[in-house]
VOVO-297808 format. One line per 4 residues: their letters; for each residue x, y, z negated of N, C-alpha, C, O. Coordinates in nm, 3 decimals. Layout:
<pts>
A	X Y Z X Y Z X Y Z X Y Z  ...
</pts>
This chain:
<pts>
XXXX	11.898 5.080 -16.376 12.021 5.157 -16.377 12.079 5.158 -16.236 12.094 5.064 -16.159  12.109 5.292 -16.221 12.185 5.278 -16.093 12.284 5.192 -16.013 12.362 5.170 -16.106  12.324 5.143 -15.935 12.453 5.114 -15.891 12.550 5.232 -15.886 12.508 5.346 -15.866  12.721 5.195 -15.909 12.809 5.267 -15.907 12.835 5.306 -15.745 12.942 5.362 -15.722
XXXX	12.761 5.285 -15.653 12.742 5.326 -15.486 12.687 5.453 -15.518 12.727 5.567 -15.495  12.584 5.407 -15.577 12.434 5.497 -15.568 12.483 5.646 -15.602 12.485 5.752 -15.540  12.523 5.603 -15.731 12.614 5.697 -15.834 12.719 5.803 -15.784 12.743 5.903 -15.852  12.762 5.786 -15.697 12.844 5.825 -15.585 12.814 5.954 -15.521 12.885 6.047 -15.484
XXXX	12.681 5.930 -15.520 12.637 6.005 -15.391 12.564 6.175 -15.459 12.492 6.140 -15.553  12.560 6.271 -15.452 12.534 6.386 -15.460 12.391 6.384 -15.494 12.347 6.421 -15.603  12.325 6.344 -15.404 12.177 6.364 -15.401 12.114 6.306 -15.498 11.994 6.328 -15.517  12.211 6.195 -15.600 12.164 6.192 -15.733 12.121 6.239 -15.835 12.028 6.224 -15.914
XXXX	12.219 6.309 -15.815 12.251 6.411 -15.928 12.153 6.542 -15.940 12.103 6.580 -15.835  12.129 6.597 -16.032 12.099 6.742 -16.067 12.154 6.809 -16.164 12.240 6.774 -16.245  12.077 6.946 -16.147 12.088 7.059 -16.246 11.969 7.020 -16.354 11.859 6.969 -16.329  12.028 7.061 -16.489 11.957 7.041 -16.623 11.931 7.151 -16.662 11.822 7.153 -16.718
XXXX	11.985 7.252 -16.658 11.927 7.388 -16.684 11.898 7.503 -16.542 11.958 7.514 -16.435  11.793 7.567 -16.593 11.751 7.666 -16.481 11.924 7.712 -16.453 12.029 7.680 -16.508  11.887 7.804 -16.335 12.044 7.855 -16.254 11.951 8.034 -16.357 11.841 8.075 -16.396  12.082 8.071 -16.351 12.081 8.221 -16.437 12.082 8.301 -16.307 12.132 8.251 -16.206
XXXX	12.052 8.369 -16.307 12.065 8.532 -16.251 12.074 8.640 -16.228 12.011 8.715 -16.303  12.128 8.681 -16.153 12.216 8.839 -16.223 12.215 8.931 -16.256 12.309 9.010 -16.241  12.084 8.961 -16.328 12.048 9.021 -16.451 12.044 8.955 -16.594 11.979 8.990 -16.692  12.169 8.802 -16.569 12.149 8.713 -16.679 12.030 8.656 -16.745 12.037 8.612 -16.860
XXXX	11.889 8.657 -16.655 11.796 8.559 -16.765 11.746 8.494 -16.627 11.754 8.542 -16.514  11.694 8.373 -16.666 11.657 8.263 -16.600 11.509 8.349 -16.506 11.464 8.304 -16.401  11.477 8.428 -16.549 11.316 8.501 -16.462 11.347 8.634 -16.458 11.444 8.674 -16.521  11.277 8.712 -16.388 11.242 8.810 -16.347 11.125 8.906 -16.448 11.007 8.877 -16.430
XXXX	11.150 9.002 -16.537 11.073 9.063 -16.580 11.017 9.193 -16.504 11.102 9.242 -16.429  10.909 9.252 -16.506 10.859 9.357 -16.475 10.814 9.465 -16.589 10.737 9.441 -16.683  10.884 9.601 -16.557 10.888 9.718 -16.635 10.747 9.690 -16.735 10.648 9.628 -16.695  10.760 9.743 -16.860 10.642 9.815 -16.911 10.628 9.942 -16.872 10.710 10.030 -16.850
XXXX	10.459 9.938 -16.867 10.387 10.088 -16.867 10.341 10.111 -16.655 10.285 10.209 -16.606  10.392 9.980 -16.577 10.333 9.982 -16.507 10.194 9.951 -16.430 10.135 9.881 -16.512  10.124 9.963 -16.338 10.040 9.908 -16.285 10.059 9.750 -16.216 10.168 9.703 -16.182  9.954 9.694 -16.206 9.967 9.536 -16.154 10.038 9.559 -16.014 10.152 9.521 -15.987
XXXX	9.948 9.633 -15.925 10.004 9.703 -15.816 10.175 9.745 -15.792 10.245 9.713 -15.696  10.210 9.815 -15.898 10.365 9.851 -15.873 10.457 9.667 -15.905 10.539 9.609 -15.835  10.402 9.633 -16.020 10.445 9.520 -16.128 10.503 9.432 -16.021 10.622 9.405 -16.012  10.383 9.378 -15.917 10.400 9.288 -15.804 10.507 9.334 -15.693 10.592 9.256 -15.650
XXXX	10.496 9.471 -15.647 10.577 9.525 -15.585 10.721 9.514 -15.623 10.810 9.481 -15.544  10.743 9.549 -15.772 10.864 9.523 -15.806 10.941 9.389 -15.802 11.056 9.361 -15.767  10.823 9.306 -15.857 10.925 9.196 -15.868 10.901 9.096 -15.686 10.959 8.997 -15.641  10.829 9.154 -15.648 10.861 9.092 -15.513 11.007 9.162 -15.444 11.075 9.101 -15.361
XXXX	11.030 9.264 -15.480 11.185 9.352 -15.458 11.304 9.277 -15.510 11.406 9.246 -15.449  11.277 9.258 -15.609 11.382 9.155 -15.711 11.421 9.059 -15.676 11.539 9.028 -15.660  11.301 8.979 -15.654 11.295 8.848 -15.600 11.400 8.831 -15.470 11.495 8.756 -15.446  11.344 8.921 -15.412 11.410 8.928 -15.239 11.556 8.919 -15.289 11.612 8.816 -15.251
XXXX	11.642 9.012 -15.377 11.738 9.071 -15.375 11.807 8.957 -15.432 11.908 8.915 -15.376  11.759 8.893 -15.552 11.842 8.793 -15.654 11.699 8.639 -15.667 11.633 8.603 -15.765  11.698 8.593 -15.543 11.563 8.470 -15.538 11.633 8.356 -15.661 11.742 8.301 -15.676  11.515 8.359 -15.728 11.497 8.239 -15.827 11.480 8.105 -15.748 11.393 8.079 -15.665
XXXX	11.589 8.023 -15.796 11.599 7.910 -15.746 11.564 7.756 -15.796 11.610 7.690 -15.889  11.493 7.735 -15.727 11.450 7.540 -15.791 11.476 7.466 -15.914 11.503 7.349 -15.886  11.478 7.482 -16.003 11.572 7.405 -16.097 11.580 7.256 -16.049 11.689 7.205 -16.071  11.504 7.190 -15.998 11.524 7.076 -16.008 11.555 7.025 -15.808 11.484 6.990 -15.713
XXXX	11.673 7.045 -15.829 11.718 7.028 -15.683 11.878 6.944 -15.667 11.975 6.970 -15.739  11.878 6.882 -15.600 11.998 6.827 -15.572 12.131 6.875 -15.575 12.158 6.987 -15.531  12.226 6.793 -15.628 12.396 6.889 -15.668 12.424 6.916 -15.494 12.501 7.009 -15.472  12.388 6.869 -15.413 12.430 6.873 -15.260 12.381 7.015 -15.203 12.451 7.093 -15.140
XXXX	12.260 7.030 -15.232 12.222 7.199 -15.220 12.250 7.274 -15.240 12.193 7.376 -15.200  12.384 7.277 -15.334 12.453 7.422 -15.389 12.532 7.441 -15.241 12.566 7.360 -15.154  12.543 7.579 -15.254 12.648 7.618 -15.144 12.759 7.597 -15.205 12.758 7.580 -15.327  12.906 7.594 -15.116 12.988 7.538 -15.168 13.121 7.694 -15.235 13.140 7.802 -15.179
XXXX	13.142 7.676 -15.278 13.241 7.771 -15.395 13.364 7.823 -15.294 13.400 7.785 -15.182  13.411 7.928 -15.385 13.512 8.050 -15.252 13.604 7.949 -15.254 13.616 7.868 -15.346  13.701 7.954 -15.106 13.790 7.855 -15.122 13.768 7.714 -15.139 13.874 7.652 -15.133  13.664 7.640 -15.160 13.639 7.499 -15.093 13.528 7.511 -15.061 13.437 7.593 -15.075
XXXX	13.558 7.354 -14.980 13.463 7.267 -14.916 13.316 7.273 -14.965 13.215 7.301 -14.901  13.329 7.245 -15.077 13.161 7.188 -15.169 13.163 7.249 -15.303 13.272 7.264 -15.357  13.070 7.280 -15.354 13.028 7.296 -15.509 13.097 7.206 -15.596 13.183 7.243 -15.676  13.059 7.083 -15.578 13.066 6.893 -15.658 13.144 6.865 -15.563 13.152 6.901 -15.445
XXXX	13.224 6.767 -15.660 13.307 6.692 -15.608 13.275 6.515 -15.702 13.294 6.497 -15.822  13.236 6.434 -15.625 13.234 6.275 -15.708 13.351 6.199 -15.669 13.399 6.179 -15.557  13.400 6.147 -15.829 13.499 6.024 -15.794 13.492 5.904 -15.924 13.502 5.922 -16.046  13.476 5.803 -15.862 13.483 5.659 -15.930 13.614 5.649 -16.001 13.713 5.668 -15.930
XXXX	13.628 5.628 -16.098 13.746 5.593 -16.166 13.720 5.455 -16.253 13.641 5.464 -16.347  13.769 5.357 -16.230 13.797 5.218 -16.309 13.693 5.127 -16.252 13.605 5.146 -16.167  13.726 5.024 -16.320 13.623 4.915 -16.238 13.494 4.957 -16.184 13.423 5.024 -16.259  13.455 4.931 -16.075 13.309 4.943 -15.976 13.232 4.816 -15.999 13.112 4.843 -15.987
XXXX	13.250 4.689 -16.026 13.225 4.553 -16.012 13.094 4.569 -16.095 13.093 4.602 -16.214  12.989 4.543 -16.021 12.879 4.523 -16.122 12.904 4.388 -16.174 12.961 4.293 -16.121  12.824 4.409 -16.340 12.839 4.286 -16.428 12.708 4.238 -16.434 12.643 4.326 -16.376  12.634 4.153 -16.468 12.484 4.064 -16.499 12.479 4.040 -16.664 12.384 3.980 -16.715
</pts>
């Protein structure tokens, strides 16, 4: 188990679910009725425009939100004292 230091720190932490994107689903679909050729083309377009991101990446990697500092914010509340 962690220490309440450790615990502290951002780079602990993660995301549990994929990040959505703004066509609302976690991936990128490509049209029916195309060729492999266009298929790839498209979603390399997509990609560029709205990039699918890591799921499993550190809370410190988010860019930080309009108007503050950081994404996350950590704070300890009540005893820290490790027990045995």
């Amino acid at each position: 188990m962690p220490s309440t230091d450790e615990l502290k720190s951002l780079e602990i932490w993660g995301h549990a679910h994929p990040i959505i994107l703004g066509v609302g689903r976690v991936s990128h679909l490509a049209p029916e009725g195309k060729s492999e050729e266009e298929r790839d083309e498209y979603l390399a377009v997509v990609a560029e425009k709205d990039p699918v991101v890591d799921r499993y990446r550190g809370l410190n990697e988010d860019g930080p939100m309009t108007g503050l500092e950081t994404a996350w914010l950590t704070k300890v509340v009540g005893d820290s004292q490790p027990y045995n």
